[in-house]
N, C-alpha and C positions, 0 to 999 in steps of 0.2 A: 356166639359172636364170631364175624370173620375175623379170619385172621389178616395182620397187618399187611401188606405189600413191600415186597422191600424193592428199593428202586431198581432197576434191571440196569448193566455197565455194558456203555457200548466202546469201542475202540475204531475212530479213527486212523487207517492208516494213510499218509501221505499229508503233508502242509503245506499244499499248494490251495488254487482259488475253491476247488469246489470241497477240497477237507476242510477247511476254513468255514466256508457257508454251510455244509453239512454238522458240521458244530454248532454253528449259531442256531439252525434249525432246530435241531434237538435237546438243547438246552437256554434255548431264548424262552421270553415269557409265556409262550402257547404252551409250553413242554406238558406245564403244569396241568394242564385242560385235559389233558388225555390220561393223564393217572399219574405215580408216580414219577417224578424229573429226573430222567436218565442219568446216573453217574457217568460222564464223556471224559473221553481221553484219547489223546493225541500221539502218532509217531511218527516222527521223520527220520529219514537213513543221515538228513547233515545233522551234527548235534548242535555244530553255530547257530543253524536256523534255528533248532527248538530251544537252543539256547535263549534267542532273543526273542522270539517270540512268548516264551513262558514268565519272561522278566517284562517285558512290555508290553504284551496283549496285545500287538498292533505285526502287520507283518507289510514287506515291501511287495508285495504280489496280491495286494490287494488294497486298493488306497480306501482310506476313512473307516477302514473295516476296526471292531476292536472285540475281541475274541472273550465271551461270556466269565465272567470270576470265578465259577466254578470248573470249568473245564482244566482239565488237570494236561500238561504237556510232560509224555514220556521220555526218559532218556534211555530206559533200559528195556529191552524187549520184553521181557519175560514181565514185568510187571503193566507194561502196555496189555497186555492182553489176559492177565490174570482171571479169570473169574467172568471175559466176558462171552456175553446173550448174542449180541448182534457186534459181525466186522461190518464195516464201511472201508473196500476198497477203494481208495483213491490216488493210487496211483498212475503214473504215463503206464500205457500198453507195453512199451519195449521196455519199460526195465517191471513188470508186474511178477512175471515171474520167479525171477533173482530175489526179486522182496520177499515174497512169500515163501521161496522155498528156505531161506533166512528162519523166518520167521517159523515156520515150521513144525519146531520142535514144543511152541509156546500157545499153540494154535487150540482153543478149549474144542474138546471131543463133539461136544453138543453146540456150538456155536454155528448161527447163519451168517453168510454171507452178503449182502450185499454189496455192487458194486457201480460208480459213477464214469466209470474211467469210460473214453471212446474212442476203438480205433480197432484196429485187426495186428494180432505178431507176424514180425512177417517171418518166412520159412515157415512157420509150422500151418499159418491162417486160422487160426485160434480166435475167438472171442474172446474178449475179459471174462466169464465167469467160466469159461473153458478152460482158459489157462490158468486160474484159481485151481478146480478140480485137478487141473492136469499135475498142477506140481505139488500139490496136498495127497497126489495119489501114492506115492514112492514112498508114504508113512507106511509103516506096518499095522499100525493100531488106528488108522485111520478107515472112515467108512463116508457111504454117500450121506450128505449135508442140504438142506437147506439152502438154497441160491437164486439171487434174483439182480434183475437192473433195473437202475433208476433212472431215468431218461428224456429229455424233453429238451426243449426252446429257454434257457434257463441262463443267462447272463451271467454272470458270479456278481460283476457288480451294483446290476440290479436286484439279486435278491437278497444281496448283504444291506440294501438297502430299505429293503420289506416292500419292494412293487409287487405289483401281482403278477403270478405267474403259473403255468400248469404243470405237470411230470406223467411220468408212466412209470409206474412200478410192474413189472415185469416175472413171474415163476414159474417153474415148472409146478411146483407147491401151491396152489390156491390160497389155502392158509398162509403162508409164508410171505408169499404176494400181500395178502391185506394187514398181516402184520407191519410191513411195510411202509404201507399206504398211512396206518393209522401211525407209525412214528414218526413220519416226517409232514404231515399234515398239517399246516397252521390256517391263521388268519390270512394269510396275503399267498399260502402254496396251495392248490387244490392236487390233491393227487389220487390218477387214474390206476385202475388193476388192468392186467393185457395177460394172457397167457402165453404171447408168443413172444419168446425168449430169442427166438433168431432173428426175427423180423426190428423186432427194440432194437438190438447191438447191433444189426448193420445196419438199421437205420442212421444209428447215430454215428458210425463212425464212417458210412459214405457220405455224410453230410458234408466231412471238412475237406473232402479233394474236391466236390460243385463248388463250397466254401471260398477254397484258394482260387480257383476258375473266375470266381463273381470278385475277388479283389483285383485281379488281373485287370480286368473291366475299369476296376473303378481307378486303378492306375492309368489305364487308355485313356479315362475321360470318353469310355465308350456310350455313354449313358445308360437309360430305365429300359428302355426298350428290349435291349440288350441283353440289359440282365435279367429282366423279366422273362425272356425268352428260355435263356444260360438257365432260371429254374427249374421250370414250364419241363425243358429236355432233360434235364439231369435228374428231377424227379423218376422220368420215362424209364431213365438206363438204369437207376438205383431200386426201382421195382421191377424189370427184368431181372436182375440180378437177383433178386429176393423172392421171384417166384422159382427161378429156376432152381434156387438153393431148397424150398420147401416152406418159405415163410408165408405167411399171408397177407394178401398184395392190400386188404383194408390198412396192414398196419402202417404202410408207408403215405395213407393220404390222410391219418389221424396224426397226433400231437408229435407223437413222435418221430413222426418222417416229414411231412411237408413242414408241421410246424414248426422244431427245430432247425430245417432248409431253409427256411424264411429267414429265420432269427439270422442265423451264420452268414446269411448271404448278405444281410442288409446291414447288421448291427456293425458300426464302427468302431466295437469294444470286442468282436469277434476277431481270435490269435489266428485263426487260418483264413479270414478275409485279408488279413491288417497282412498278413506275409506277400499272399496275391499280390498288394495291394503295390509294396515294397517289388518286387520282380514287373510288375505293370511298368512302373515308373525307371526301369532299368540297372535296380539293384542285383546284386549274385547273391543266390541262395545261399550260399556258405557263408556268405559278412553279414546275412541278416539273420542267421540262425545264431550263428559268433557272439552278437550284439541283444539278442533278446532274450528275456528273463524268465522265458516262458517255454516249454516244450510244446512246438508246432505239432500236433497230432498227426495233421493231416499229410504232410509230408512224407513220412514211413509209409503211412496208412494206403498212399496211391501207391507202392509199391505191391502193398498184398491184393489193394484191390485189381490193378490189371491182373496177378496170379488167380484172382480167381474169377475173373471174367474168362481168363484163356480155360480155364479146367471146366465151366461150364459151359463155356462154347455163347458167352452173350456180348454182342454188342455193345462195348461204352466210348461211344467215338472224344465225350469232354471229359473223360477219365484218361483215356491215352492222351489226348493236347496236354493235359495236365502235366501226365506223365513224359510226357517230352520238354517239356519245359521245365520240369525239375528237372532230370537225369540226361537228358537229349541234345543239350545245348540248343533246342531249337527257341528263335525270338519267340515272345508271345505274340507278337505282328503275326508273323508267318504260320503261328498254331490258327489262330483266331480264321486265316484267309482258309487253313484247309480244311474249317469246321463248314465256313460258308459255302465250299464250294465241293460239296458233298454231293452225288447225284441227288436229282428230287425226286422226291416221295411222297407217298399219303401219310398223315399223321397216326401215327399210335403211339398207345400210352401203357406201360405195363406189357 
């Protein structure tokens, strides 16, 4: 007779929208389908939040969401991670680090990684499972692990809502990758394997400087065309970038490059459209970041990315507008005219 299975503990860390949904995921009613229903567990660095989140299931960073009964909400680190199989990093980029090297000390020896988080640190140009690695390395007793991202076109509030939707699960590990795949797999998630680890995270984290670009747009009242086009390019510059760095340029016209581009670019539930969207309409980055409940990714993130278009030596003419218009004082009027009035060219793409 086999022996029983005991349920495998995962730990969420961070409680924002997509640790939230990566919650319901893995302990919503499909859990069951795939063997035994993950023990989950949650940490956040506010103890208020997990305060109220663990007393009422519900949280304000995600409306109508209500957070499964068994999901247990951690207050103490050391028992967040006790015992567990699989992290789920979900935390913001710039403060990823600081969490983890926190955490550290509680960190199980055999435990994978995953992570959702998307963006680039700036100074170092780290990727989120980089900067995992990077600050788990200064353990002594620590060794290489397990690491992969989950990535895709993925709303928070539509998948708390069980729409359909796709991901990419992302590892250096093959195995690891489909381990993956099959725990977050439901009814309404289909989830893809990619081996390319570099190509996934910058896919997703150049998405939200085109992102902020196409709310700008919709702040102009520039129209479709527009932004049709603001893709169409920004696609171009964000697969330069990814060959030059050594990715592969298939991955940026599959789910996880054009088609989370799409999502960000269009969804008006997207945090780095909705900011564009806010400076379009002639608000200051600093009262809209002051006033939002949400950490803007894309923001930091056009910081690392011009740093590393200059290190590779590539062209992203709506990454610098970007970035003049965050850091630049320049109007979006005046980016937009010097985007138009670029010498002309033959089209390329990649």
């Amino acid at each position: 007779m086999a022996e029983p299975q005991h349920p495998p503990i995962v730990c969420i860390l961070g409680l924002g929208q997509m640790g939230l949904v990566c919650a319901s995921l893995l302990a919503g009613p499909d859990a069951s389908k795939r063997g035994p229903t993950p023990l989950v567990r949650m940490w956040g660095h506010n103890l208020d939040e997990a305060g109220a989140l663990a007393q009422t299931r519900r949280s304000h960073r995600l409306q109508g969401f209500v957070l499964p009964g068994s999901v247990k909400v951690c207050f103490d680190d050391a028992e967040a991670l006790d015992g567990a199989e699989l992290i789920v990093s979900a935390i913001p980029v710039q403060f990823t680090r600081d969490s983890w090297k926190r955490l550290r000390p509680h960190v199980p020896v055999g435990a994978g990684v995953v992570s959702v988080a998307k963006g680039i640190e700036n100074d170092t140009l780290l990727r989120p499972t980089q900067i995992v690695a990077d600050a788990l390395r200064d353990d002594p007793d620590s060794r290489p692990r397990p690491l992969a991202v989950l990535s895709g076109p993925t709303i928070a509030a539509e998948l708390s809502r069980g729409l359909p939707a796709t991901m990419i699960a992302a590892g250096d590990e093959p195995v690891f990758a489909e381990r993956v795949q099959q725990s977050f797999s439901t009814s309404y998630l289909r989830v893809y394997t990619n081996p390319d680890v570099l190509g996934v995270e910058l896919a997703g984290a150049t998405k939200n400087v085109i992102a902020i670009a196409a709310g700008v747009l919709d702040g102009l009242q520039a129209g479709y065309n527009a932004k049709s086009a603001l893709l169409a390019r920004g696609l171009a510059e964000i697969a330069r970038l990814g060959s030059a760095m050594g990715a592969s340029s298939e991955t940026f016209f599959g789910i996880a490059g054009v088609g989370d581009l799409a999502t960000s670019c269009f969804s008006p539930e997207g945090r780095n459209r909705s900011c564009g969207e806010a400076l379009g309409k002639g608000r200051r980055l600093e009262e809209y970041l002051a006033e939002s409940p949400f950490v803007v990714e894309g923001v930091a993130t056009t910081r690392s990315v011009m740093d590393l278009a200059k290190k590779y030596r590539v062209e992203m003419p709506i990454t610098e507008a970007v970035h003049a218009v965050l850091f630049g004082g320049v109007d979006p009027i005046q980016a937009i005219g010097r985007l138009m009035s670029r010498e002309l060219k033959q089209e390329r793409v990649g």
